[in-house]
C-alpha positions in Angstrom: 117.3 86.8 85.4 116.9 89.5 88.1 120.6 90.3 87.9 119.7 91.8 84.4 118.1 94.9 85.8 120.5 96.1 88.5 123.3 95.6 85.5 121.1 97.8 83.5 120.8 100.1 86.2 124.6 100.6 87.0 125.1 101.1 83.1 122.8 103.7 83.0 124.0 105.1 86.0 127.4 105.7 84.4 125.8 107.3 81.5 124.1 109.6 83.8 127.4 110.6 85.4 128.5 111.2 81.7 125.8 113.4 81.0 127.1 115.7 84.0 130.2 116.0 82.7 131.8 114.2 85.0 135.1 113.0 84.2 135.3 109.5 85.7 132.3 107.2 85.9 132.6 106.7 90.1 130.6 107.8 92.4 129.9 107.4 96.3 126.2 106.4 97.3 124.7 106.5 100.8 121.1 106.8 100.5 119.9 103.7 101.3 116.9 103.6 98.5 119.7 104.6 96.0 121.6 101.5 97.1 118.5 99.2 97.1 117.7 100.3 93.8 121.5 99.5 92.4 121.9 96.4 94.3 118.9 94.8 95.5 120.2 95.0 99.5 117.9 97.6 101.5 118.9 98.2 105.2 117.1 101.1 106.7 119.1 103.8 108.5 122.2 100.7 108.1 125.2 103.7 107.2 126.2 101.8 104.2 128.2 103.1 101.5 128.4 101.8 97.5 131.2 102.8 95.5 131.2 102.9 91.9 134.7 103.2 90.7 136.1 102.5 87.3 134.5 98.9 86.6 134.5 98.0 90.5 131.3 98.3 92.8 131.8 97.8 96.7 129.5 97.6 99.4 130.3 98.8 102.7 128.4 97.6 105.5 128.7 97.2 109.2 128.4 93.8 111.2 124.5 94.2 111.7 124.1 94.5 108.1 126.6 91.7 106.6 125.1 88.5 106.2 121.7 90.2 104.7 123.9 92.0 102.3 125.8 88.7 101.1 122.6 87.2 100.8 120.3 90.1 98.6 122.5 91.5 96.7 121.3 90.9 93.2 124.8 91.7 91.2 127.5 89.1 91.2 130.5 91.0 90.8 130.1 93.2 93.3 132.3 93.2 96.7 130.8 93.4 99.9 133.1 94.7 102.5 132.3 94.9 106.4 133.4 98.2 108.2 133.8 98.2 111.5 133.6 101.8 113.6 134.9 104.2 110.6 132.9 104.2 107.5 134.9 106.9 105.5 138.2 105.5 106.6 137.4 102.3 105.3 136.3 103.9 101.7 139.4 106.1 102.0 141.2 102.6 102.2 139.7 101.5 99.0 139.8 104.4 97.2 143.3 104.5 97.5 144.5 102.0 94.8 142.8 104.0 92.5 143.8 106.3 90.3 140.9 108.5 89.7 141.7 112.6 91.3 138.0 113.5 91.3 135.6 111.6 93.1 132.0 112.2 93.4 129.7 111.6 95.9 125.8 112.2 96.3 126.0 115.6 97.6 122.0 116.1 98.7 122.3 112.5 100.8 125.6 113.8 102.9 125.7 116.4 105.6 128.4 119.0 105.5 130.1 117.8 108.8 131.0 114.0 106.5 131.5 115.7 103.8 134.2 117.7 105.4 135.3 114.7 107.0 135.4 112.6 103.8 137.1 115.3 102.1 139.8 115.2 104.3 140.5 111.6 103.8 140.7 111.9 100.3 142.8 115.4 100.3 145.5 112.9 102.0 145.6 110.8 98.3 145.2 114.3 95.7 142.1 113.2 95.5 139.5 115.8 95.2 135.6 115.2 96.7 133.0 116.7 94.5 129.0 116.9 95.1 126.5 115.3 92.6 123.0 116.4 92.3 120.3 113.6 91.5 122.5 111.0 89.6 120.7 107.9 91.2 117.1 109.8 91.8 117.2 110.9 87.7 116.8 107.3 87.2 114.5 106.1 89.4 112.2 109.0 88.1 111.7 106.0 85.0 110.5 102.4 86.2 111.5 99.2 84.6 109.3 96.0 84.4 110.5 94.8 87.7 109.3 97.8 89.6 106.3 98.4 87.7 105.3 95.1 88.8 105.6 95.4 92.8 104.3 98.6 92.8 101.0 96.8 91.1 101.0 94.5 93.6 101.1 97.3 95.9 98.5 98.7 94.7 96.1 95.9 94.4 96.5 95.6 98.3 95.6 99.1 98.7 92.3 98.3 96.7 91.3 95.3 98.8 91.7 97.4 102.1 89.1 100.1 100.8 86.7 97.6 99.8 86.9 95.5 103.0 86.7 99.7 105.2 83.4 100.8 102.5 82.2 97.5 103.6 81.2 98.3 107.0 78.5 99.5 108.8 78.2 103.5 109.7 77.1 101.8 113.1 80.7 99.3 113.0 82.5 102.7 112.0 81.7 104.7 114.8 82.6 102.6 117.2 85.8 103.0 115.9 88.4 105.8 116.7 90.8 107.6 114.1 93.5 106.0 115.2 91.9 102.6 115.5 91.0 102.6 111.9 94.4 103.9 111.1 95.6 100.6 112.5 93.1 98.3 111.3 94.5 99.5 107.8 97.8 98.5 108.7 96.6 95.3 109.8 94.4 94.2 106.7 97.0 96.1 104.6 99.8 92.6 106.3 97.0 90.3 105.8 96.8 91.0 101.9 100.3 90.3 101.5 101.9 93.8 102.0 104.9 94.5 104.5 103.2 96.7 106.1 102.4 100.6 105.2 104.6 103.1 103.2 103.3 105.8 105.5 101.5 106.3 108.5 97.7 106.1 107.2 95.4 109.5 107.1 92.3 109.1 108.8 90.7 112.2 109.4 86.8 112.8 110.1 84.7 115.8 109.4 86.5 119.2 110.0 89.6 117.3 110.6 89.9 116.4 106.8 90.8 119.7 105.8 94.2 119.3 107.2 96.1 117.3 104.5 98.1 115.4 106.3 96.7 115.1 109.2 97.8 112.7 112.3 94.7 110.4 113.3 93.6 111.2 117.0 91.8 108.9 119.7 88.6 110.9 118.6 85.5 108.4 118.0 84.6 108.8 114.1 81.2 110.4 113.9 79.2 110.8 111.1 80.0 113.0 108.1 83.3 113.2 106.1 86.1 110.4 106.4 89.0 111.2 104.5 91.5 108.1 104.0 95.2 108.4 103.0 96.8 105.2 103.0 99.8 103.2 101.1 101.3 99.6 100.9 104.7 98.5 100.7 105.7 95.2 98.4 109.0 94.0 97.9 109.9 97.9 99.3 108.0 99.4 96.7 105.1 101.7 97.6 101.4 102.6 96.4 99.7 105.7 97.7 95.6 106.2 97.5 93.1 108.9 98.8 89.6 108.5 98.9 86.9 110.5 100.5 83.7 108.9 101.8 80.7 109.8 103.7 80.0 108.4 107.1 76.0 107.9 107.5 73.7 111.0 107.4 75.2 114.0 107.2 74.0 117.6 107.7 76.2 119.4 105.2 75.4 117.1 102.5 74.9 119.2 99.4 77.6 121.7 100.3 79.8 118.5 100.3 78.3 116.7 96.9 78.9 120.0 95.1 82.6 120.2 96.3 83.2 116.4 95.9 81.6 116.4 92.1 84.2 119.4 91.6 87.5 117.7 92.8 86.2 114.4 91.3 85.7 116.5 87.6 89.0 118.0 88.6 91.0 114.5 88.8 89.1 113.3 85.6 90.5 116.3 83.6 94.0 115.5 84.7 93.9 111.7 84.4 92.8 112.9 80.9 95.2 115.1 80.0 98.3 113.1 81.4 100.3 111.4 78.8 104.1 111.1 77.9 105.3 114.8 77.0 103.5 117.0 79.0 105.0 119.0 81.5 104.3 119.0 85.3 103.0 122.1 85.4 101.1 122.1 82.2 99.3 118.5 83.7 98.8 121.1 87.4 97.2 123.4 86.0 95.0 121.0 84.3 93.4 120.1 87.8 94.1 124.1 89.3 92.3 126.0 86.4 89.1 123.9 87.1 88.6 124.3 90.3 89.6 128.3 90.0 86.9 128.3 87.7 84.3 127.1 90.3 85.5 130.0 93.1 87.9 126.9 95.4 91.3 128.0 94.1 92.5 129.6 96.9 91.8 125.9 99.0 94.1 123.9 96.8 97.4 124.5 98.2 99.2 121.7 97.6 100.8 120.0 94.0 99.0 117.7 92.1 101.0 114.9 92.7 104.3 113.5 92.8 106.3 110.4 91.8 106.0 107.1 93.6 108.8 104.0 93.9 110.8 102.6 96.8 110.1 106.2 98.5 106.2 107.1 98.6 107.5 110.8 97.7 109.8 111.3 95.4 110.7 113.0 91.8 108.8 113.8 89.4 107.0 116.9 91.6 103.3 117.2 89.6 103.5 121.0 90.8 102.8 124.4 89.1 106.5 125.2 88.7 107.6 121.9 87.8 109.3 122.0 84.2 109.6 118.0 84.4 108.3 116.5 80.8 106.5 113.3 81.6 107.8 110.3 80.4 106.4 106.7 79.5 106.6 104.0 82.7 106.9 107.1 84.9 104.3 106.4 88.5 103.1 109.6 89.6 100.0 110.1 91.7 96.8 112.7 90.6 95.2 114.2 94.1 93.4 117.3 93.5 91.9 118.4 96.8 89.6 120.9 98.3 90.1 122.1 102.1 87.9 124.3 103.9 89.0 125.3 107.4 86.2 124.3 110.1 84.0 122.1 107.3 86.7 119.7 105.5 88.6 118.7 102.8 88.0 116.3 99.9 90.4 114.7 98.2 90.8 111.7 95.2 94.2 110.5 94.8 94.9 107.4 92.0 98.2 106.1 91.1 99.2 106.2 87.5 101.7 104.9 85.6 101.9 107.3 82.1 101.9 106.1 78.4 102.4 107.3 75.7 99.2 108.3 74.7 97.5 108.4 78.3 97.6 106.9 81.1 97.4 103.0 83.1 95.2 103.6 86.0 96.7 100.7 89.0 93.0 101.4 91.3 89.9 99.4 90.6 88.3 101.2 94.2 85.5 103.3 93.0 85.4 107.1 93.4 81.8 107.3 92.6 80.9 109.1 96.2 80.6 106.3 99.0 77.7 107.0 101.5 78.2 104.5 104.4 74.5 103.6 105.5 
């Protein structure tokens, strides 16, 4: 049943490579997301290798690595080969009962010292070493059932954690310190089912929050502005969610409601406007032409959003220059934000997956300002 998507996946990578103009459907892989997402075996930093060649797939791993490939790997024909010091000499090896005089590889996942290196291996057979741009990543930008599914469950973690955080005290709160609630995120984050985070949580309190991504400190959280960044990982798929609260009474209140009620407003136009066919920028500007119109343009700095999967950042860019037209099942995250240096930042971040004709929102947590009593 499972094996049906990463089949799906390998034939559409192949179309991909003849899209580019590529003369032979192979290609080398070594990013290990890229090989997750084509064979279902993830090994973090492991130096593996998949070759697509002709019909063939092979997976190259070393010792460490070979009994959890044999035993993930969700595609039945493929061939999962153990190297043992030399990676590239073992490919080389393969390669060279093959016909094929152009090989690609993934050129933005290989530093030039291995490509060099590779090269040479396969100068040795009249083989020539090309670099492709994006082959694996264009796909990913598109999610099938399967993946739409974990990151869901993904997501429905996140939305547990806030609750259980908005359910404190302001009096529980401040007895914690940023980094202490940064952890007890990751620890309820485990406890509803998640692997653990896809990123080091945000916690950042009052003047702190206008640094977006800020590293939580051993500072005891005060009253006044908590910003919270935080993400779950299911089944190595991620979820992403920012919400901005307000930590019992604070002095700056109105200044803060006005600039909340304008990023919230901001996000509501975007989540709007974002729908299968629009471009990247067209959705960014969506967001940035509001709140240039209420005199805060200069404090958004960053995109709108960007794409979420097995990587917490990664294509589409939601960004002003970004020509990307959206597509149906794409998951892309809408986080306008407001940063003002020595007062704070606000920021609402949901994780959307677009339609057709608009949008499935994957949070339940409210953004309806939260004022911790």
């Amino acid at each position: 049943m499972v094996e049906k998507y990463y089949k799906s996946r390998i034939y559409k990578l192949k179309k991909e490579l003849e899209n580019k103009n590529f003369s032979s459907s192979n290609l080398i892989i070594l990013k290990d997301e890229n090989i997750f997402y084509l064979t279902g075996f993830y090994g973090k930093d492991s130096e593996s290798i998949l070759l697509l060649i002709d019909n063939d797939l092979y997976l190259l791993v070393n010792f460490i690595y070979l009994e959890q490939a044999k035993k993930t790997v969700r595609l039945n024909d493929l061939k999962v080969i153990q190297y043992n010091k030399n990676k590239y000499k073992k490919l080389a090896e393969i390669l060279i009962d093959y016909n094929e005089k152009i090989i690609g590889v993934d050129g933005q996942n290989i530093n030039h010292e291995d490509f060099k290196k590779l090269e040479k291996y396969l100068s040795n057979q009249n083989k020539k070493l090309i670099s492709v741009i994006d082959a694996v990543e264009n796909l990913r930008v598109v999610k099938d059932d399967i993946e739409l599914y974990k990151i869901e469950k993904a997501c429905s973690v996140v939305d547990k954690v806030f609750n259980y955080i908005i359910n404190f005290k302001s009096s529980v709160l401040n007895k914690f310190t940023e980094i202490e609630l940064a952890n007890e995120i990751k620890s309820k984050m485990i406890s509803f089912d998640a692997e653990g985070s896809s990123f080091d949580p945000v916690v950042a309190n009052n003047e702190y929050s206008s640094l977006p991504h800020y590293l939580p400190s051993r500072k005891k959280i005060g009253n006044g502005i908590i910003l919270l960044d935080f993400g779950a990982r299911f089944d190595n798929y991620c979820s992403d969610i920012t919400r901005t609260i307000l930590n019992g009474e604070y002095k700056n209140y109105s200044r803060f409601k006005k600039i909340y009620d304008i990023v919230l407003e901001a996000q509501n136009i975007s989540l709007d406007n974002c729908r299968e066919g629009i471009t990247c920028a067209d959705l960014d500007k969506k967001a940035r032409n509001f709140i240039k119109s209420k005199g805060y343009g200069r404090n958004f700095g960053h995109g709108l959003g960007h794409g979420v999967g097995i990587e917490v950042h990664e294509k589409p860019r939601i960004g002003v220059s970004e020509k990307t037209i959206l597509k149906e099942n794409m998951v892309i995250t809408i986080e306008p934000g407001i940063y003002i240096e020595n007062f704070g930042g606000i920021r609402i971040e949901d994780l959307v997956i677009v339609k057709k004709n608009g949008i499935k929102n994957l949070y339940k947590s409210s953004k309806i300002l939260i004022e911790l009593e």
